[in-house]
C-alpha positions, -999 to 999 in steps of 0.1 A, spaced: 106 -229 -96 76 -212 -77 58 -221 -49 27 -221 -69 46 -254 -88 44 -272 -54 8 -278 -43 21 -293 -3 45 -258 -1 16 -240 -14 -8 -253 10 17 -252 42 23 -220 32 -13 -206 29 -20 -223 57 7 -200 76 -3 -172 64 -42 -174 72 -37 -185 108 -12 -160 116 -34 -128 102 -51 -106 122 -88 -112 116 -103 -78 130 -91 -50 115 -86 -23 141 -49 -47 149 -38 -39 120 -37 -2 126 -3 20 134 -12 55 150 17 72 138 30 102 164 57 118 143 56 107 102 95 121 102 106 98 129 91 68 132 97 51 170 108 16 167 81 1 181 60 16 151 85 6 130 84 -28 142 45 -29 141 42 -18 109 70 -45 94 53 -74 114 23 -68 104 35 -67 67 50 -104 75 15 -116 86 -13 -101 70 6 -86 40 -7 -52 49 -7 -27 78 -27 4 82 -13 37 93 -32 72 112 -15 104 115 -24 134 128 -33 165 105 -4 177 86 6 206 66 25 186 42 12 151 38 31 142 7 69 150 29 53 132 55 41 100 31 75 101 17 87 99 53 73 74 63 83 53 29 121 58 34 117 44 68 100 12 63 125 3 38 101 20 1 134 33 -15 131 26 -52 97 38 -64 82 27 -96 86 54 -125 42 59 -131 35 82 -155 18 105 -133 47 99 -105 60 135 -91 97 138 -84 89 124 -54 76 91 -63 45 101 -53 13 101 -77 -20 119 -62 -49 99 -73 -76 127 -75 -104 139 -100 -82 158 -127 -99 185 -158 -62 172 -178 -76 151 -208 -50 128 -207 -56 116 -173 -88 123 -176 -91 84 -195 -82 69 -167 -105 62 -142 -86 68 -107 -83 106 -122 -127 108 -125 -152 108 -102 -163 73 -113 -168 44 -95 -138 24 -91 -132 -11 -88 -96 -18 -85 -72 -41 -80 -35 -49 -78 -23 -67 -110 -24 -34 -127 14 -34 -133 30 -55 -162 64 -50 -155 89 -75 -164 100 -100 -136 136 -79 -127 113 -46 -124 85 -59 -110 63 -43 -85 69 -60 -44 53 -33 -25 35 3 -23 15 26 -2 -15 41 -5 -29 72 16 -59 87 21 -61 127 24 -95 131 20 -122 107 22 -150 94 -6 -180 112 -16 -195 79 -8 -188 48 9 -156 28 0 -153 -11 4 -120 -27 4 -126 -61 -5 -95 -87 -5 -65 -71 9 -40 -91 -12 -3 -94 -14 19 -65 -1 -3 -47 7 19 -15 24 50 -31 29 67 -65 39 105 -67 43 
């Protein structure tokens, strides 16, 4: 049974949700001092935030390997089991960027087009499904980007 099945749990619990969410932005941000060894109180910021708002937001400072230090900061907050993508490096990590390959090539994350994405993008049966990723930004877009509707999980929630 789902909560979705009950429209009272549903409601109590949307209800919970919106009025415990941060409404402006710039709270949801973790400034990050050292990806390889998160303090606790970033930990804890970033988990809490998770709870609330399904999402939290992360800065760190330039580094010379951003993928070790994405992969870091997954381990830490708990990102252990990563989904097998078919562009996934050994690390679990796929980088999203304008690619020459033909076969990636047809799918749109991997062009310079416009994008307008969303999470339901995974079909993975119920045992393997998909309860949390990150994203990160290395470089920003040519142009302006719009997130619209943070949804579910956004980061992380444990």
């Amino acid at each position: 049974m789902s909560i979705l099945d009950n429209t009272d749990d549903y409601q109590f619990w949307r209800d919970e949700k919106l009025s415990n969410a941060q409404s402006n932005i710039e709270d949801c941000l973790v400034e990050i001092r050292n990806p390889q060894a998160l303090s606790k109180a970033e930990k804890d910021k970033i988990q809490q935030l998770c709870c609330t708002n399904n999402f939290a937001l992360f800065a760190i400072k330039t580094q010379d390997d951003y993928a070790q230090a994405v992969v870091q900061i997954n381990r830490q907050v708990g990102l252990l089991d990563y989904d097998q993508h078919l562009y996934a490096q050994s690390n679990g990590l796929a980088h999203i960027k304008q690619s020459d390959k033909q076969e990636r090539s047809e799918f749109i994350p991997y062009t310079d087009k416009a994008i307008g994405w969303h999470t339901d993008g995974y079909y993975n049966a119920v045992d393997n499904r998909v309860r949390a990723f990150s994203l990160f930004c290395v470089s920003p877009a040519a142009t302006g980007v719009l997130i619209n509707g943070l949804t579910h999980r956004w980061f992380i929630c444990s």
